[in-house]
N, C-alpha and C positions, 0 to 999 in steps of 0.2 A: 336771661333765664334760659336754662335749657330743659330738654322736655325731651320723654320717651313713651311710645305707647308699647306694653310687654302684655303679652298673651297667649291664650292657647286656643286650644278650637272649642273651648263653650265660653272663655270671659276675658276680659282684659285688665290692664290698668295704666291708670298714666302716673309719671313718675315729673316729677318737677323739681329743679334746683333752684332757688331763687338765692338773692344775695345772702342769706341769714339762714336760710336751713332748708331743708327734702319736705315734700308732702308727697303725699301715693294719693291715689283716688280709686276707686270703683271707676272703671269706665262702660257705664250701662248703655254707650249708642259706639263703642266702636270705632271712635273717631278723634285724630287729632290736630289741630294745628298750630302755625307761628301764636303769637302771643297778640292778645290778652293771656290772662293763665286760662289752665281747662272751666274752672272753677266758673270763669266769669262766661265764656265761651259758652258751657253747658245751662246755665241759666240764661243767656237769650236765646237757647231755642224754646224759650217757653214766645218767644214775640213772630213764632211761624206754625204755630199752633192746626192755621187755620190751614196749610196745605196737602194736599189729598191728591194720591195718583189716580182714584177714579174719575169716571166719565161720567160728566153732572147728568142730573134729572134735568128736561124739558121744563121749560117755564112759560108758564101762560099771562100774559100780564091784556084783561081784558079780553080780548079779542083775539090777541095776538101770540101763535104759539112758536116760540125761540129755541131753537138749538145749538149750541155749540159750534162755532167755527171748526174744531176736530177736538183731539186730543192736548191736555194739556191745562188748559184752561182755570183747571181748580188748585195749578201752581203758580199762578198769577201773586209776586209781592218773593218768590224764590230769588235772592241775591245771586247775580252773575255776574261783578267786579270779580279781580283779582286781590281785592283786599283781605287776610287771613280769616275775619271773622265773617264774611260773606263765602269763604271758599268751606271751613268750618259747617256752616248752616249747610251748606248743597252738598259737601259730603256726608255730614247726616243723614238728610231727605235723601240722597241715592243708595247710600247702604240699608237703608230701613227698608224700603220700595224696591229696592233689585231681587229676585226672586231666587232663593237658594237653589243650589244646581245640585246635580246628584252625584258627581265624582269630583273628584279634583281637577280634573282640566281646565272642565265648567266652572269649577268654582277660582282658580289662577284667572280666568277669561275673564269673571265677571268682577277681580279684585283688579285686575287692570281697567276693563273698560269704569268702574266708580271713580280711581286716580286720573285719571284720563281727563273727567270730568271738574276735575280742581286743579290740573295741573298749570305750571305758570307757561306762559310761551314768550319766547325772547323777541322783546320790542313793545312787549304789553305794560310792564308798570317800569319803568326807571328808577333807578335807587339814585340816593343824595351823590352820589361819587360819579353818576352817571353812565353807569352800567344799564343795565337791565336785568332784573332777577329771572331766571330761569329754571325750570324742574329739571338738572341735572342728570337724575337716576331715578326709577322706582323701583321698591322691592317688594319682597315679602318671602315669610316662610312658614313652610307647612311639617306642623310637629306630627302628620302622622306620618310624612317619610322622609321626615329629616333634609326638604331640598329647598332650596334659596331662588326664587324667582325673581328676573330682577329684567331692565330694561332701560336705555339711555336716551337721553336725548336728539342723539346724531343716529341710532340704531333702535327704531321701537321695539325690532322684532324681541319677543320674549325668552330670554334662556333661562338655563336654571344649573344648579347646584347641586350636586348630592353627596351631603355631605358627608355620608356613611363611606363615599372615596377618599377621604383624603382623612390622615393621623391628627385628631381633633387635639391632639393630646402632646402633639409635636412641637419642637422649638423654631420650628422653621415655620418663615412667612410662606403660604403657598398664591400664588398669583393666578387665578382664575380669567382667562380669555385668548384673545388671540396674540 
């Protein structure tokens, strides 16, 4: 299967090839990952329903009035394997929950720090061949100035692209870095 999230700055959608044919989706949270398809992915976050970035009310049980160890607490049952459908769910709950930023810096800052948060890290799950999967690259880009953010595994620091430099229209491959 392979699979695309396409968007702009108010909606998105995912795009999927399966053996037999394309489906498009609506993608109303944002978000994609490896497989199950979106389809199944997007119906169990209905089984994390119950998580909330707020900070619980006090509870009195008797006699007894209980606080919160800190912050946190009411994401108690939030999936943190590296397995797709548990990275799926926690990049949900961190895109919904991360609080829009007011320019674009803030807002590249706050698309890295949500990937960050699902990224794979080498030595954590082992593939059948005996590799170890790792997040490779992230990207992203921003259709209101045309520029490609992007970051590697060996080099976090974030660069970017603007692609209004270079002949989008050209037959030549252009090579972007050092």
């Amino acid at each position: 299967m392979l699979h695309w999230i396409i968007g702009d700055a108010k909606r998105s959608i995912v795009v999927e090839y399966t053996k037999n044919h394309m489906e498009v989706y609506k993608n109303d949270v944002d978000v994609l990952a490896n497989q199950p398809g979106f389809e199944w992915h997007r119906e169990n976050l209905r089984n994390y329903m119950n998580l909330d970035s707020d900070m619980p009310e006090k509870v009195v049980l008797k006699d007894v009035k209980m606080t919160p160890f800190g912050s946190g607490s009411m994401m108690r049952g939030l999936p943190g394997d590296y397995y797709s459908t548990s990275r799926f769910v926690r990049a949900a709950y961190l895109n919904n929950n991360y609080p829009v930023k007011s320019n674009e810096d803030e807002n590249v800052s706050r698309m890295f720090h949500t990937l960050s948060g699902v990224a794979m890290i080498d030595g954590a799950a082992e593939m059948h061949d005996g590799m170890y999967e790792k997040t490779i690259y992230t990207g992203g880009f921003s259709s209101a100035t045309d520029t490609y953010y992007f970051n590697t595994y060996e080099d976090p620091a974030i660069k970017s692209v603007h692609m209004k430099d270079y002949d989008l229209n050209g037959k030549e491959l252009f090579v972007v870095g050092d």
